[in-house]
C-alpha positions in Angstrom: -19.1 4.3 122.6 -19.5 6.4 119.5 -19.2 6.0 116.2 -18.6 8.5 113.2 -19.3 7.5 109.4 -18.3 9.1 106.7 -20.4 9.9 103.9 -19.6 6.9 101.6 -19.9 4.4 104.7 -23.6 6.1 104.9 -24.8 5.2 101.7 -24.0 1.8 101.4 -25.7 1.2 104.6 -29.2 2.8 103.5 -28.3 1.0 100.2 -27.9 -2.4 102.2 -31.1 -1.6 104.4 -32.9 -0.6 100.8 -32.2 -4.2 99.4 -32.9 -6.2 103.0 -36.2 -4.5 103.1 -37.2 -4.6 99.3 -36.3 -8.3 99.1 -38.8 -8.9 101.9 -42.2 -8.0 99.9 -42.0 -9.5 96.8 -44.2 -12.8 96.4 -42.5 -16.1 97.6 -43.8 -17.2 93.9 -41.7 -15.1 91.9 -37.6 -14.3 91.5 -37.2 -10.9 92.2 -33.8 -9.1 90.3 -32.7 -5.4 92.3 -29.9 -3.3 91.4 -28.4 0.3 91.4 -26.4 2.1 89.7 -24.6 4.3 91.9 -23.9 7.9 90.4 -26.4 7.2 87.6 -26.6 10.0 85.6 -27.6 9.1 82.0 -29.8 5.8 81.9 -33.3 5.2 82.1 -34.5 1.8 81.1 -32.9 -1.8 82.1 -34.0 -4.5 79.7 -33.8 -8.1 80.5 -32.8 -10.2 77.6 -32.8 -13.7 77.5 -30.6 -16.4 75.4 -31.1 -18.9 72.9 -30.9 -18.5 69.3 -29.3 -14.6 69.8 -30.6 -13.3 72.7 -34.2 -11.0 73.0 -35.9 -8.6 75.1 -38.4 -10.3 77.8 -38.7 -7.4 80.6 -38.1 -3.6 80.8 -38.0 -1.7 83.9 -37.4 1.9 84.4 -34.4 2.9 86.5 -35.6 5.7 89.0 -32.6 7.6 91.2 -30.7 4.8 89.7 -32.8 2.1 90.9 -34.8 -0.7 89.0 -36.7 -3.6 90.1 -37.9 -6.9 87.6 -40.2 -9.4 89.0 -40.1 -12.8 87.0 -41.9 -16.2 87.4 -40.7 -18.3 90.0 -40.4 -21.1 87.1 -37.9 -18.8 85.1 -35.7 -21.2 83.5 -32.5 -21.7 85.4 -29.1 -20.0 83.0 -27.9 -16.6 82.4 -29.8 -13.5 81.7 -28.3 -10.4 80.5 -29.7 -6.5 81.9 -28.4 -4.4 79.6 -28.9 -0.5 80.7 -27.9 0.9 77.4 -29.2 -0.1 74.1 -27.3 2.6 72.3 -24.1 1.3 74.2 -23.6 -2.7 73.7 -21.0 -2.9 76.3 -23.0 -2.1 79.1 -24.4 -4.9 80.7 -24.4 -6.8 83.6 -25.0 -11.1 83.3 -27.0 -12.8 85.6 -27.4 -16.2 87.4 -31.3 -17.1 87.7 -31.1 -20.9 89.4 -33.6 -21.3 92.0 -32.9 -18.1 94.3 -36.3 -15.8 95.0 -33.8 -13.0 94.4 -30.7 -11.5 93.1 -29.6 -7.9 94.4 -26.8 -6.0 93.6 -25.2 -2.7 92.5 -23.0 -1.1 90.2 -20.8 1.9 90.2 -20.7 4.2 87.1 -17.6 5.7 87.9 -15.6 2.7 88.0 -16.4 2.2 84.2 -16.8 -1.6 84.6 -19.3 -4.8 84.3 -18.2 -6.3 87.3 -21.0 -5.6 89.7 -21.4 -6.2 93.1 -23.9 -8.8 94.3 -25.7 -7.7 97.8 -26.8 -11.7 98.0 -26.8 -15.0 95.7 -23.8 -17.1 96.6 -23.4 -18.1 93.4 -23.5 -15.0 91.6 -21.2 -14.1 94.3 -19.0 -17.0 93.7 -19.0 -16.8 89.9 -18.5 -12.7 89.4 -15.2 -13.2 92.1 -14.0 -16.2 89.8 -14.1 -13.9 87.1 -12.5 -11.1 88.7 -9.3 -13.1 89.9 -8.9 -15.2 86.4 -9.0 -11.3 84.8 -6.1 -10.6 87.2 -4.5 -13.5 85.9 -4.5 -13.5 82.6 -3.5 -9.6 82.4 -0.5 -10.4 84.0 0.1 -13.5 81.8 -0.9 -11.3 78.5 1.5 -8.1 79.3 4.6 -10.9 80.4 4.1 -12.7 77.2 4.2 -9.6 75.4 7.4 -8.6 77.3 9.2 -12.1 76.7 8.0 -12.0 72.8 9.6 -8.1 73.0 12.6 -8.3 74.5 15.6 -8.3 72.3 18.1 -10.7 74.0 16.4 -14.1 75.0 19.3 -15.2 77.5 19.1 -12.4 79.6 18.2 -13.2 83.1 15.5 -10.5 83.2 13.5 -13.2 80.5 14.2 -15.7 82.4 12.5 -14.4 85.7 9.7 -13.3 82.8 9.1 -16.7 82.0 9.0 -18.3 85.1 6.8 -15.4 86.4 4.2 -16.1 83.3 4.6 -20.1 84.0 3.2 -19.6 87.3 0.7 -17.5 86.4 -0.5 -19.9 84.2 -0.1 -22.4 87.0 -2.1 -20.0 89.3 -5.1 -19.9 86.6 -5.3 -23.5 85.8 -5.7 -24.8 90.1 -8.3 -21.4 90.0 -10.4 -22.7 87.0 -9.9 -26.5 88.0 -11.2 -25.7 91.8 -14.1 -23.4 90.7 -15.3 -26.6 88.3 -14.9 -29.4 91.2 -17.0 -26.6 94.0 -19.3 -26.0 91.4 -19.3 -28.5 89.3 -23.6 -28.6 90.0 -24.2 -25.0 89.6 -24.6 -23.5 86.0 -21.7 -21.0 86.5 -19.5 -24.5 87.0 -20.8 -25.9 83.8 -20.1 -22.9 82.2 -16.6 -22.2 83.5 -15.7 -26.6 82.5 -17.0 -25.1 78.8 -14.6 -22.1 78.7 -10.6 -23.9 77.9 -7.7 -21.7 78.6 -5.6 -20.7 76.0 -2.0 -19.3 76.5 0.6 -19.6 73.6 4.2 -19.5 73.3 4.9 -16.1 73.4 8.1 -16.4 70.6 5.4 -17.4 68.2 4.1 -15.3 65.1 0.3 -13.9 65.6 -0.9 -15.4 62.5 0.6 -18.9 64.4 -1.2 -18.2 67.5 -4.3 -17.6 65.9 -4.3 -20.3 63.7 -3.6 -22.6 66.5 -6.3 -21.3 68.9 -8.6 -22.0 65.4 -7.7 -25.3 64.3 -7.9 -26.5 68.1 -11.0 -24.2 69.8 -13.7 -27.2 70.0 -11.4 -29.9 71.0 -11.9 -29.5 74.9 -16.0 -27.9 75.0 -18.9 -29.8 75.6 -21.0 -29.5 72.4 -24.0 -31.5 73.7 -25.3 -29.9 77.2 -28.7 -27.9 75.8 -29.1 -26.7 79.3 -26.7 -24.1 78.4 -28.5 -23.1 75.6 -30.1 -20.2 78.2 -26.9 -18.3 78.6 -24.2 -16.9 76.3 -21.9 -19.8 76.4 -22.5 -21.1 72.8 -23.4 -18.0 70.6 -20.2 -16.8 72.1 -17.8 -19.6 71.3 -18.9 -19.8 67.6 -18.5 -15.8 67.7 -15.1 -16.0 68.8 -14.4 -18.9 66.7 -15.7 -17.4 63.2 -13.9 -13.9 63.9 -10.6 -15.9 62.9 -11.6 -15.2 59.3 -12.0 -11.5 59.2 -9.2 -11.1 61.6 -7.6 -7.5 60.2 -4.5 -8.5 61.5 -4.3 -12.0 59.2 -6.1 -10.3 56.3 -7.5 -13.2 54.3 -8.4 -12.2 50.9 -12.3 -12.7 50.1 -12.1 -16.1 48.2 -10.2 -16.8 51.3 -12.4 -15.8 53.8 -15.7 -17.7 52.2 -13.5 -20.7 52.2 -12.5 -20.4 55.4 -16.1 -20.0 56.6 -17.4 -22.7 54.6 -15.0 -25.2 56.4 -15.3 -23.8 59.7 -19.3 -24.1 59.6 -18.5 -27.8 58.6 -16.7 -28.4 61.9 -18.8 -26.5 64.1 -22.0 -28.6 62.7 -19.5 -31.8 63.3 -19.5 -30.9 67.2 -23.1 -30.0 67.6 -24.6 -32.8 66.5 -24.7 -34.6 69.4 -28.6 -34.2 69.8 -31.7 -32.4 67.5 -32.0 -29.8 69.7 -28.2 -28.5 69.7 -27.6 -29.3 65.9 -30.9 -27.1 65.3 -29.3 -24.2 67.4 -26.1 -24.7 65.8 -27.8 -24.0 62.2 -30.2 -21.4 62.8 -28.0 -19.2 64.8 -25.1 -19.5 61.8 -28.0 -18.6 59.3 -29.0 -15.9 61.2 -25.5 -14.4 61.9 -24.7 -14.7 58.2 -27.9 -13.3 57.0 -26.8 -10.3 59.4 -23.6 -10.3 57.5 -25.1 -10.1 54.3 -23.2 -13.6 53.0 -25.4 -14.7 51.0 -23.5 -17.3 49.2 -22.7 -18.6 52.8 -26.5 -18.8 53.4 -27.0 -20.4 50.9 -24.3 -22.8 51.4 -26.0 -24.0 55.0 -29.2 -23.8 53.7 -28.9 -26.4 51.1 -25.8 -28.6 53.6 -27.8 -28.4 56.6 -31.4 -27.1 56.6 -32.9 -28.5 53.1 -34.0 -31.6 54.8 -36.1 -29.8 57.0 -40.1 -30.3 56.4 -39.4 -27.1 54.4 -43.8 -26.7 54.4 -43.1 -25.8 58.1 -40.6 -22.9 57.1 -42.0 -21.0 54.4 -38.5 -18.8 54.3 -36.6 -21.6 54.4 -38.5 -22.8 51.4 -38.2 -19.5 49.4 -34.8 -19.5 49.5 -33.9 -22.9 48.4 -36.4 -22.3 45.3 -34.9 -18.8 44.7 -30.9 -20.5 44.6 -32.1 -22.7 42.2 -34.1 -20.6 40.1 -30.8 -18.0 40.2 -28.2 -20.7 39.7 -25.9 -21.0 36.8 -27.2 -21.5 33.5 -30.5 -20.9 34.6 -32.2 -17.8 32.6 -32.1 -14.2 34.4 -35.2 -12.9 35.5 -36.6 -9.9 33.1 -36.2 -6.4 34.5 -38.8 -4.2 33.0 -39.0 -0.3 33.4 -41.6 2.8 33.0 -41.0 4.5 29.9 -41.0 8.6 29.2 -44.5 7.7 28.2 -45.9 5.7 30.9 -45.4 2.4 29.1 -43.9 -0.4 31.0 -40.9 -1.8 28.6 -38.4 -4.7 29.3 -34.6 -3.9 29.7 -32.9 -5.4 27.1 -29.2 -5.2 25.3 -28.2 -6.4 22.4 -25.9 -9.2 21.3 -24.2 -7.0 19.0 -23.4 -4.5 21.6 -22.4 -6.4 24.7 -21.3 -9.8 25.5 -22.1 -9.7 29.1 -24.5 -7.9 31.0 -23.7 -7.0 34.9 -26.7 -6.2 37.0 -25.6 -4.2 39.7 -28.1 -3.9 43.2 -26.5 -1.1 45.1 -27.9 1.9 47.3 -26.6 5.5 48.0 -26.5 4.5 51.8 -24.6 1.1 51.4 -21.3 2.7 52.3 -19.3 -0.6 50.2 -21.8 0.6 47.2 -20.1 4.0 47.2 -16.8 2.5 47.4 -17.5 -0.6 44.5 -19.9 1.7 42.2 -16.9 3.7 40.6 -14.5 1.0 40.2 -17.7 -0.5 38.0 -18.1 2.3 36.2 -14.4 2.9 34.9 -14.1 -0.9 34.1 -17.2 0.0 31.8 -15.6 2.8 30.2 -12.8 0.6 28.8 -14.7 -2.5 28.2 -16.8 -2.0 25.4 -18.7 -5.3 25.3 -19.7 -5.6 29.3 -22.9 -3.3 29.8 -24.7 -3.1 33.0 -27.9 -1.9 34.5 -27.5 -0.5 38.0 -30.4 -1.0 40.4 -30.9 1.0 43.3 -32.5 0.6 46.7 -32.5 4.0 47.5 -35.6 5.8 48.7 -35.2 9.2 48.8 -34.8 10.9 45.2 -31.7 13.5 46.0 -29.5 11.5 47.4 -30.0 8.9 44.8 -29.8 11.3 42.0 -26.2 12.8 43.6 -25.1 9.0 43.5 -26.1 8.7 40.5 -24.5 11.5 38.4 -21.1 10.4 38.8 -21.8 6.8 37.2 -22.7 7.6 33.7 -21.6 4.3 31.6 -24.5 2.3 32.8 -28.0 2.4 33.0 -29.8 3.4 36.3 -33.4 2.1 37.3 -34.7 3.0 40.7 -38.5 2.6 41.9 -37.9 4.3 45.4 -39.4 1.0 46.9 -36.5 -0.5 48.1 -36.5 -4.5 49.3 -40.2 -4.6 47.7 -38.2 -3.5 44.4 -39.9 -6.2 42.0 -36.3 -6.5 40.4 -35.2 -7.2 44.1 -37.6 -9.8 44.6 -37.2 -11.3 41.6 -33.1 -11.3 42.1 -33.5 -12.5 46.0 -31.6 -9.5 46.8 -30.7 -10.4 51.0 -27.8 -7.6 50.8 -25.9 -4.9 49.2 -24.0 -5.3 46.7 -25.0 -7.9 44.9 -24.3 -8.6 41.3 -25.6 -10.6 38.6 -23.0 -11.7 35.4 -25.1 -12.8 32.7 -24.6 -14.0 29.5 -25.7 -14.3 26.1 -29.4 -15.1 25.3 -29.6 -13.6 29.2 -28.7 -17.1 31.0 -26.9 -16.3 34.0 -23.3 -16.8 34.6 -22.5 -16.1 38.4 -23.1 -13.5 41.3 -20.8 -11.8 43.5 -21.4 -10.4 46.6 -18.6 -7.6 46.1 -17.3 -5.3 43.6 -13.2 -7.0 43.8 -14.7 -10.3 43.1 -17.2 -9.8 39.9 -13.6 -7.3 39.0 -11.1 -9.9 39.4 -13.6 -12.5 37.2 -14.0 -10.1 34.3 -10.0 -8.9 34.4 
């Protein structure tokens, strides 16, 4: 008998032969991880990242003819590690069992323009990626039938009907997949991590500020808090992701005031359901702190720093300990730090305004390349023009002299100081300057009033 192949059927034979082969010389005392990227024609390095408090780098590998190889320990801890083969792309990933296999092999097709790889061995990558895959099915049907129902101008009309009983057994048909992959799995970290992820479908009828509301005030109800196994894989960073984004939702639009509020209460109840243990209640804080700090909220920082981390053994975390001493020594009615300046003649001068001139000082910390400066910096400057008794002295991070001096020539009813040295500004020390903008009201005899993190907030206090 003969057989003809065709060209595709040839590759993925060599490809299969290439992985039997490979995964047959690697030491019995480490995990091996293969893949391809079929028609390859733009990346060069896979990095392995691993989770916890974010996620971070631990192997690189070059991808030659579209092929890498990572060789880890064989005492790896079990969860899920993410190969990203972009860094300037953040989509492009592929996740990762590691839990006891010597190796996982698989590849991936460019041209498909997905994440879904496919595995060449590990059952439970196997297992877990074609879970996935059918509860996507699912719920895109169930998304585009709700939208049709919620669409559809006349309710009654047997069309809906059919809609609705469609989407109810979809829903149906995603519930027995989830609850079947849990009970086969139920041992396996992709099981643990599937019994952690709820569904969600609402009423399609309902408003979207209803629906997200709802998903909001209920998304911890049903999710293991307490399991710190799953601390190696995305499970948890993602869920408090998801469950934060509610407040700067563009389609809700909560006003700022709103918004810091909303954050304030929502870091309360995720602190409420990670408690369970030390070593979940510490992830829980650190990885809000660091996500905020990355925001640039100060003000919510500061508001988990002094709530949840001050009675750490703060000598352990010098940061930590900086900050708490710089919100109290900035807090209201304390006095503002001094700013001094280099004169025409060399001669180092404090900033000062007087009584008889101003009321209120604003000090301003903005930068040329701080794209909310740009926007904020004018709207200062003509509330200055009209308000004779606010002064304010702008302080800029800039570094490079033209671009600060084309910022700069626009806003001419306050005073400028700029060193070029950016965070190590002594002003920005001294103010515990974490992000831009950031402004100081402060009063008479220079004791400070409050600070604003934007330009519509220090506006809408002074108005």
């Amino acid at each position: 008998m003969i057989y003809q192949f065709n060209s595709t059927t040839v590759k993925y034979i060599f490809c299969g032969l290439f992985f039997l082969l490979a995964n047959t010389t690697h030491a019995q005392d480490s995990i091996v991880i293969r893949g391809e990227l079929i028609n390859n024609t733009k990346y060069s390095i896979a990095v392995l990242e691993q989770f916890g408090i974010g996620s971070h780098s631990i192997y690189k590998a070059a991808i030659n003819n579209g092929r890498f190889s990572i060789l880890l320990p064989a005492n790896k801890a079990p969860g899920i590690y993410r190969l990203r083969y972009s860094l300037a792309e953040q989509d492009r990933f592929v996740d990762i069992i590691i839990n006891g296999e010597d190796s996982v092999s698989f590849t991936l097709d460019m041209f498909r323009n997905t994440n879904m790889p496919v595995f060449l061995n590990s059952d439970e990558n196997i297992s877990w990626y074609n879970y996935r895959q059918s509860l996507g099915d699912l719920e895109y049907l169930i998304y585009y039938l709700g939208n049709f129902i919620a669409g559809y101008p006349d309710k009654s009309d047997r069309i809906t009907e059919d809609a609705r009983k469609l989407r109810t057994d979809k829903i149906q048909a995603a519930v027995e997949l989830r609850s079947n992959y849990i009970r086969e799995h139920r041992d396996e970290i992709s099981g643990k991590i599937v019994a952690e992820q709820p569904l969600y479908y609402p009423r399609p009828e309902d408003p979207y500020q209803l629906k997200a509301y709802n998903r909001w005030a209920g998304y911890w109800e049903h999710i293991n808090c307490s399991d710190t196994e799953l601390l190696n894989t995305p499970l948890y960073t993602e869920h408090i992701i998801q469950y934060m984004r509610y407040w700067i939702d563009p389609d809700i639009g909560f006003e700022e005031e709103e918004q810091n509020d909303g954050f304030i209460k929502s870091i309360d109840t995720v602190m409420k359901y990670f408690s369970a243990n030390e070593t979940m209640r510490n992830f829980a804080v650190r990885y809000l702190t660091l996500g905020f700090k990355e925001l640039g909220a100060e003000k919510i920082v500061e508001y988990i720093d002094k709530n949840y981390r001050s009675e750490e053994q703060c000598e352990t975390d010098i940061e930590l300990q900086e900050r708490l001493e710089a919100y109290n020594r900035l807090s209201t009615g304390k006095p503002a730090p001094k700013i001094y300046f280099t004169n025409s003649m060399g001669v180092e001068q404090e900033y000062f305004w007087s009584n008889k001139d101003a009321d209120t000082l604003i000090v301003a910390f903005w930068a040329s390349w701080c794209p909310h400066c740009v926007e904020g910096m004018p709207q200062l400057d003509s509330m200055l023009a009209v308000r004779k008794g606010i002064k304010a002295i702008a302080i800029s991070l800039d570094d490079v002299g033209t671009e600060y001096m084309n910022a700069v020539s626009t806003l001419n009813n306050m005073q400028h100081y700029c060193d070029f040295k950016k965070w190590q500004s002594k002003p920005v020390e001294d103010y515990h300057i974490v992000a831009t903008p950031s402004f100081f009201m402060v009063g008479k005899g220079g004791v400070i009033i409050d600070k604003y993190s934007s330009i519509r907030s220090l506006l809408r206090d002074i108005q």
